[in-house]
C-alpha positions in Angstrom: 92.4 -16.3 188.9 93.4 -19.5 187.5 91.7 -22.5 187.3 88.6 -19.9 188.1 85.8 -20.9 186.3 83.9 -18.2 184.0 80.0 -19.0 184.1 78.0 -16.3 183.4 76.1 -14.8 186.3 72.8 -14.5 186.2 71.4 -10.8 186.5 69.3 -8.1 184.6 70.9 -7.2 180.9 73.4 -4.4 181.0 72.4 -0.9 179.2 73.6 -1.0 175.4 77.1 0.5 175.4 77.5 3.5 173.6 79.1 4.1 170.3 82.1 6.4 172.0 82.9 2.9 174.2 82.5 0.4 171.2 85.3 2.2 169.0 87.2 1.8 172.0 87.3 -2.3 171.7 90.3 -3.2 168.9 89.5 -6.5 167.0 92.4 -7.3 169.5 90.4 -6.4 172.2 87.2 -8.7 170.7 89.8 -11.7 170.4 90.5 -11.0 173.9 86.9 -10.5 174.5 85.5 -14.2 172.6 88.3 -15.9 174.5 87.1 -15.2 177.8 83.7 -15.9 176.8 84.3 -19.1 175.3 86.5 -20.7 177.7 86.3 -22.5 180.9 89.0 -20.6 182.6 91.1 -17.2 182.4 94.1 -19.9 181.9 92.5 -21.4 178.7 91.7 -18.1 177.4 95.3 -17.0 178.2 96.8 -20.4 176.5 94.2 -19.8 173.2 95.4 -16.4 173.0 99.3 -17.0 173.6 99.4 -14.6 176.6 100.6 -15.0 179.6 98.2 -14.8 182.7 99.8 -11.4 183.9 99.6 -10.4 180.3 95.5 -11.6 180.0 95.0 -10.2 183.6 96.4 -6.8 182.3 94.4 -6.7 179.1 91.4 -7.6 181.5 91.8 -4.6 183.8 91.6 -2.5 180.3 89.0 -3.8 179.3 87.0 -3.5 182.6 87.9 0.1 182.3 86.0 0.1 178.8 83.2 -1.7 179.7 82.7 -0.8 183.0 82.4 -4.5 184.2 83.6 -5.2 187.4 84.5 -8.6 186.7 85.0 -10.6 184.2 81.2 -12.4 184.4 80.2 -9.0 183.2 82.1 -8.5 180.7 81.4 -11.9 179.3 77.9 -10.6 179.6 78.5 -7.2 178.1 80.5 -8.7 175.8 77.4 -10.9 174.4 74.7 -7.8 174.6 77.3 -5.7 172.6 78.8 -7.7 169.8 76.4 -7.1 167.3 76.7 -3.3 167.8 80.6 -3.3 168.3 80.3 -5.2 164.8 77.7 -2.8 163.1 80.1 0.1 164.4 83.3 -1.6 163.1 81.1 -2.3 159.1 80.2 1.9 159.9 84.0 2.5 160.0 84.9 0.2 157.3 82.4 2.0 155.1 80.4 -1.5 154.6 76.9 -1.9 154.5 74.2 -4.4 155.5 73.8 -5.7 152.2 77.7 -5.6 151.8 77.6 -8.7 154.6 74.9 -10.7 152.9 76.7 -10.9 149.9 
């Protein structure tokens, strides 16, 4: 909603998602994702990304159908407990290694 603030909710850490869900998230999706998890509100995300709130609120409802959050606190949480591995899946893809990203 706007003007709705997005603080993470406390709660037990979600179960790692698998690697059929993490191809799933675009690196427009991930923008999409950071956004939300770095802003105050759905509004800022929306203004950071250029969307319009109906446009962010229907990216939202795809990604809660990817992540299985049921609102957007846990998908900022899933979001955190997943990047690494969305990222790791993404190098997989891109054929780059570890030692690739420390160079």
């Amino acid at each position: 909603m706007p003007g709705e603030t997005m603080e993470p909710e406390p709660g037990p850490a979600m179960r790692p998602a698998p690697a059929e869900v993490l191809t799933r998230i675009t690196v427009a999706r991930a923008r999409i994702l950071r956004e939300l998890e770095c802003r105050d509100s759905e509004a800022e995300a929306a203004a950071a990304l250029g969307l319009s709130m109906n446009g962010l609120r229907s990216h939202i409802r795809d990604l809660k159908g990817i992540t299985g959050a049921g609102s957007v606190r846990e998908m900022q949480r899933w979001w955190r407990e997943n990047r690494g591995a969305w990222l790791r899946e993404l190098a997989a893809a891109a054929g780059v290694s570890a030692s690739d990203l420390a160079s």
